[in-house]
C-alpha positions in Angstrom: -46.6 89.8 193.1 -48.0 87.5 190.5 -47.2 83.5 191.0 -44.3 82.4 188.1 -46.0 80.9 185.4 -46.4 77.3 184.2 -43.5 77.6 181.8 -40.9 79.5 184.6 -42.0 76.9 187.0 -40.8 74.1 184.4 -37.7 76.3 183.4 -36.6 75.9 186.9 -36.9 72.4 187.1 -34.0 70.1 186.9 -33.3 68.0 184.0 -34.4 64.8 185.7 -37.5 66.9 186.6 -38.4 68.8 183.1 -38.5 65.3 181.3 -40.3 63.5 183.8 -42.6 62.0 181.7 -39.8 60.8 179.5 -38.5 59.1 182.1 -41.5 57.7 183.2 -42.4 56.3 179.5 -38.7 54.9 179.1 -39.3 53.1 182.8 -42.1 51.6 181.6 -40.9 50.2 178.5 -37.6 48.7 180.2 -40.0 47.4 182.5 -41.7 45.7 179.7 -38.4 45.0 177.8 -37.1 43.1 181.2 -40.2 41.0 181.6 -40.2 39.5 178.2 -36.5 39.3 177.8 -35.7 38.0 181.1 -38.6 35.7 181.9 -37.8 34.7 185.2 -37.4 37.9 187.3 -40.9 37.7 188.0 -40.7 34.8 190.1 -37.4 36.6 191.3 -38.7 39.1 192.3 -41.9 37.3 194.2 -39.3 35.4 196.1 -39.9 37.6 198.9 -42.4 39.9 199.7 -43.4 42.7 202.7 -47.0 43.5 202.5 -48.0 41.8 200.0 -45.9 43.7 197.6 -42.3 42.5 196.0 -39.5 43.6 198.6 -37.4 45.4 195.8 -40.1 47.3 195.0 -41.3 47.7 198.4 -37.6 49.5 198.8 -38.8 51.1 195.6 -41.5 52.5 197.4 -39.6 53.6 200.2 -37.1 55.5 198.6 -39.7 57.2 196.4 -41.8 58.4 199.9 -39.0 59.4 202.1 -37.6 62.5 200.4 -41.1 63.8 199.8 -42.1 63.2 204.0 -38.7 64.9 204.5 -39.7 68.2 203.3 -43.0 68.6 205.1 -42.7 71.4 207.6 -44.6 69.2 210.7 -44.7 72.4 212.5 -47.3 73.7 210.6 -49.5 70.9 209.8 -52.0 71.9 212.4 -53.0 75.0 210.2 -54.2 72.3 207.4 -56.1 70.2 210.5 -57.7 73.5 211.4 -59.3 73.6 207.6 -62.5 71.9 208.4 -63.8 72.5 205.0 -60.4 70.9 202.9 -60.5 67.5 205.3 -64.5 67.4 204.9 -63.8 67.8 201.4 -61.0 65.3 200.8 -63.3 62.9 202.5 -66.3 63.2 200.8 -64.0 63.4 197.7 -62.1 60.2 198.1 -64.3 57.7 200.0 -68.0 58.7 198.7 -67.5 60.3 195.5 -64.3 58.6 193.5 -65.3 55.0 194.5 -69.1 55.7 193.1 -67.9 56.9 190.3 -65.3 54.0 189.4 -68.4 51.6 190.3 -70.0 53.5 187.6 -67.5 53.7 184.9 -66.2 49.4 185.8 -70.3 48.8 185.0 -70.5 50.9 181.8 -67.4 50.1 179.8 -67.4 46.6 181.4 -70.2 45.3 181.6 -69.1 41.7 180.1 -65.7 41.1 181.9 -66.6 40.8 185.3 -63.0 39.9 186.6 -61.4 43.0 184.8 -65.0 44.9 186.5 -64.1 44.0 190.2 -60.5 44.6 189.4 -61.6 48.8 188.4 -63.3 48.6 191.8 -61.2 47.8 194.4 -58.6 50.0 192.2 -61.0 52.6 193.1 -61.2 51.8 196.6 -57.4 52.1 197.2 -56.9 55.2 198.0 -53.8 57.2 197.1 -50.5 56.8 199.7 -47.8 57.2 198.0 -47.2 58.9 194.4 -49.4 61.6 195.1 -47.0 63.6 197.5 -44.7 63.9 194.4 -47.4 65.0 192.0 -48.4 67.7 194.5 -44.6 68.8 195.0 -44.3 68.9 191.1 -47.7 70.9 190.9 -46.3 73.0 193.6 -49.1 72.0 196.0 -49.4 72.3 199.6 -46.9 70.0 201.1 -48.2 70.0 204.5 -51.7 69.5 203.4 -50.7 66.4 201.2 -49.1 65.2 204.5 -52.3 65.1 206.4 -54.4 63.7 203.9 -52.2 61.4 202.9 -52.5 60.4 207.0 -56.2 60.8 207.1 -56.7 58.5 203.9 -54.8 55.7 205.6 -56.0 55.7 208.9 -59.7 55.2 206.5 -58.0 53.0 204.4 -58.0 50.4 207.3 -61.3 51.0 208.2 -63.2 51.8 205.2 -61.6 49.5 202.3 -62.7 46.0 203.6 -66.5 47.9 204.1 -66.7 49.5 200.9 -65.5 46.4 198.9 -68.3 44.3 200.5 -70.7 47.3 199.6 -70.0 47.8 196.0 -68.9 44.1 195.0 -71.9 42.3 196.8 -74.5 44.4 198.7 -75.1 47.5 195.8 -75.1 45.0 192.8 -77.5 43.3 194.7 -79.7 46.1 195.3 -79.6 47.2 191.3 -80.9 43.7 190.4 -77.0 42.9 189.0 -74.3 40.3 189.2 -72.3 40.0 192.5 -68.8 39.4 193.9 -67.6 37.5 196.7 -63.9 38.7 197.9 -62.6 38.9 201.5 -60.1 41.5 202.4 -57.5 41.4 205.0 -58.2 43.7 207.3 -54.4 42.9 209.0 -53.0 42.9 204.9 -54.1 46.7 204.4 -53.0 47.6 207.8 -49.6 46.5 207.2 -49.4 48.0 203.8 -50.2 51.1 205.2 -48.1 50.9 208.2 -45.1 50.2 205.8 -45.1 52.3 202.9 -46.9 55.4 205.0 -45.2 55.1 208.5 -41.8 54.3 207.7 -41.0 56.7 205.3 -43.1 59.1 207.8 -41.5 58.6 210.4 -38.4 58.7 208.8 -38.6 62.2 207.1 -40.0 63.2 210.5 -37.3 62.4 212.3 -34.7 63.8 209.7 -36.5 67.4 209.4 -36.6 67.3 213.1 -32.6 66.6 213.9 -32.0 68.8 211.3 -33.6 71.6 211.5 -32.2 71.2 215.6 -28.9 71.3 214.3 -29.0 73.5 211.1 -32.2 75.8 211.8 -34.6 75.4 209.1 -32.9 77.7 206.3 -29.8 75.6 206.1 -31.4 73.0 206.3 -33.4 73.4 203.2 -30.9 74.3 201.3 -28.4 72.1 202.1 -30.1 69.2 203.2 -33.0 68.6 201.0 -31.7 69.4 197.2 -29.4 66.4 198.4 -32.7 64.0 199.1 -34.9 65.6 196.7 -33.7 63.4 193.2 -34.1 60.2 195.1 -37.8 60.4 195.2 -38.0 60.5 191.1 -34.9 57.4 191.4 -37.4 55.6 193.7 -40.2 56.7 191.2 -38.4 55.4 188.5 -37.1 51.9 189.8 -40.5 50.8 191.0 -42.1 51.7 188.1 -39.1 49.6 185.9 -39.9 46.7 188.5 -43.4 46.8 188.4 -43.9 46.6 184.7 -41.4 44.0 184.8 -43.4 41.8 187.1 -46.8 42.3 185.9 -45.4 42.9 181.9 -46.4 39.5 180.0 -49.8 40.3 181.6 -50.0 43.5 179.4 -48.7 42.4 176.7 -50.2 39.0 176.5 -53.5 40.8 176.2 -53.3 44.2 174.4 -57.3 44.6 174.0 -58.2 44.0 177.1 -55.7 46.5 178.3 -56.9 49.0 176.4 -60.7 48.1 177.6 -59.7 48.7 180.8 -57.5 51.7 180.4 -60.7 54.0 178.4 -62.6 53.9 182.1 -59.5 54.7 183.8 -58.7 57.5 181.6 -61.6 59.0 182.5 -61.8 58.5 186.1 -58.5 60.2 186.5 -59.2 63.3 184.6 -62.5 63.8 185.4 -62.4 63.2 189.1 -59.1 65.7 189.1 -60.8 68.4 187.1 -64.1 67.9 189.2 -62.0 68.0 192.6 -60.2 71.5 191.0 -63.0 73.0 190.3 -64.5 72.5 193.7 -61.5 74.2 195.4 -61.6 77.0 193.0 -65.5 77.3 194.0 -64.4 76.7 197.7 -61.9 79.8 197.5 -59.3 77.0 199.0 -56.6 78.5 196.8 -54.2 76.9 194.1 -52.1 74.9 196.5 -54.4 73.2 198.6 -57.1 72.9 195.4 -53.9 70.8 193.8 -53.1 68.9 196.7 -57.1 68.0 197.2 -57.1 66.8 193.5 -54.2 64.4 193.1 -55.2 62.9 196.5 -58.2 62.3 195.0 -57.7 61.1 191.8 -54.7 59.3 192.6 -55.3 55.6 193.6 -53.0 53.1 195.9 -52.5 50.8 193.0 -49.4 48.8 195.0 -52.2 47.8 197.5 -54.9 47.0 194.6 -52.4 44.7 193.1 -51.9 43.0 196.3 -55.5 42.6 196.9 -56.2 41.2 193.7 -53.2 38.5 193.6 -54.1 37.8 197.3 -58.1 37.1 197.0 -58.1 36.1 193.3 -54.4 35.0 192.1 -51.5 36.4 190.0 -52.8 35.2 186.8 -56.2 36.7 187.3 -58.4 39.7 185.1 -58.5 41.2 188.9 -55.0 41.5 189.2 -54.5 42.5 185.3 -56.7 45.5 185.8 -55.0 46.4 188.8 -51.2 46.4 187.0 -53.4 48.8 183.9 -53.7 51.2 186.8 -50.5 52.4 187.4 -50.2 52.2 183.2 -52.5 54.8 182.7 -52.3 56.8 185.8 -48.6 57.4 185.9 -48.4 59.4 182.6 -51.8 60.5 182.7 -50.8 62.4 186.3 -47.7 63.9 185.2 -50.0 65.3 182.4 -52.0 66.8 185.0 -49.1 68.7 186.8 -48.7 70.6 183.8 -52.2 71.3 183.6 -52.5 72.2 187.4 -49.4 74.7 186.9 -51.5 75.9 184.0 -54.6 76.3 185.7 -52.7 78.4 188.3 -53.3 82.2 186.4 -57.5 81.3 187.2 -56.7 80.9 190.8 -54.2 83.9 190.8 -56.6 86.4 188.7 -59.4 85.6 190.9 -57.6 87.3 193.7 -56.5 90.2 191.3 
């Protein structure tokens, strides 16, 4: 039996989920709309923060993660561990290849703004925690595979991010004869990020698949249970997106051309590096789910923990921290684009097997 095409899949969506990028767009602009209306709700909402990050958006965060981490079937995550060649992959993919490659685009389409350079970077060494498990639900991806690299790329993230921003910031620039920069990272700031927008919401939808598949079995469960959860994750999607925009807004719009310097590079990180990572699952024969689920993990980027990186080592008001905010800009509608084209892209995968 064939897979449903790209067009039943989005018939069978629900309104909130058919005009997703709607939404997303309109987010944005109230985001926008708030900022320069209401002046102050930056500072209110900086009043108090949880990793770095704004605690209404942190809840933002939260919200958006849990239903998602709800769904996964733990049960058969070890099948995904088993896949030696999708984790080698994914690694390769998201800590060798996708940071290289944003090092080279931040050099070649800004080579004279070295704050908004740096900025591209280290939004190219966060990797993706968060959105990306509702991009690979609405791609119909592998679930449980976007569950265990979403775990693998954290417990790296800790590790790798404060090596890899010393590498391509001060020791490779050095090598190529070019311009360096000094930034410390907080190796205990990433560790809580990732410890509070992966492990609570993880543990979280953990513990509510558990008790109720206990108490339901799994059938009822998910059809009872999760359509109930599942539109909170786009409500979470969508209030942290109004929220951010509203916090980093007069940023963007104080300084339209360099916003759209530093989205062209970003464009093209995030298409390329998805169509790239596609097309080595379709040449891995790792099938349509798991080939989506190893391209939005790896062209999605943890832009909450760029942003509070950047305000953290080089200040709120800096081209670091503006570059960081143009992230989530161009990647959120540029990755709901590329659902539709992953749903798309499913016949290839389906008539390869015909």
């Amino acid at each position: 039996m064939s897979p449903p095409s790209a067009d039943a899949v989005v018939q069978r969506l629900s309104l909130l989920d058919r005009f997703l990028p709607v939404w997303i767009l309109a987010a944005m602009g109230l985001g926008l709309l708030l900022g320069a209306v209401v002046p102050t709700v930056g500072t209110a909402l900086e009043t108090v923060k949880v990793a770095g990050v704004s605690v209404p958006i942190a809840v933002g965060l939260l919200v958006m993660m849990y239903p998602v981490l709800a769904k996964v079937r733990y049960g058969e995550t070890a099948a995904v561990m088993g896949d030696r060649r999708l984790i080698i992959t994914s690694l390769l993919l998201n800590w060798l290849l996708a940071p290289a490659f944003m090092f080279v685009l931040a050099w070649v389409f800004l080579p004279d703004l070295p704050e908004y350079r740096t900025g591209l970077i280290i939004v190219g060494l966060a990797r993706c925690i968060a959105m990306v498990l509702i991009w690979n639900d609405l791609a119909c991806g592998d679930r449980e595979a976007a569950a265990v690299l979403v775990a693998v790329n954290s417990v790296f993230q800790v590790v790798m991010f404060g090596v890899l921003g010393w590498f391509y910031l001060q020791l490779l620039p050095g090598w190529l004869g070019l311009p360096t920069t000094s930034a410390e990272f907080s190796v205990w700031a990433i560790t809580l990020s990732v410890l509070v927008f992966l492990g609570l919401p993880l543990a979280a939808g953990f513990l509510t698949r558990t008790v109720g598949e206990h108490r339901l079995g799994r059938e009822r469960y998910e059809e009872t249970v999760l359509p109930k959860l599942d539109p909170w994750a786009l409500y979470g999607l969508l209030f942290t997106i109004v929220l951010l925009f509203a916090l980093q807004g007069d940023q963007v719009l104080a300084a339209p051309w360099d916003v759209a310097r530093i989205a062209l590079p970003l464009l093209v990180y995030f298409v390329v590096t998805f169509a790239a990572s596609m097309a080595i699952g379709w040449l891995l024969r790792l099938g349509y789910e798991r080939s989506t689920t190893l391209s939005f993990t790896a062209a999605g980027n943890n832009f909450e923990l760029a942003i509070a990186v950047s305000i953290a080592t080089f200040g709120a008001a800096s081209g670091q921290a503006l570059a960081g905010v143009v992230g989530p800009l161009i990647e959120v509608p540029v990755l709901v684009a590329l659902v539709y084209a992953a749903l798309w892209a499913r016949r290839l995968f389906h008539s390869r097997k015909a």
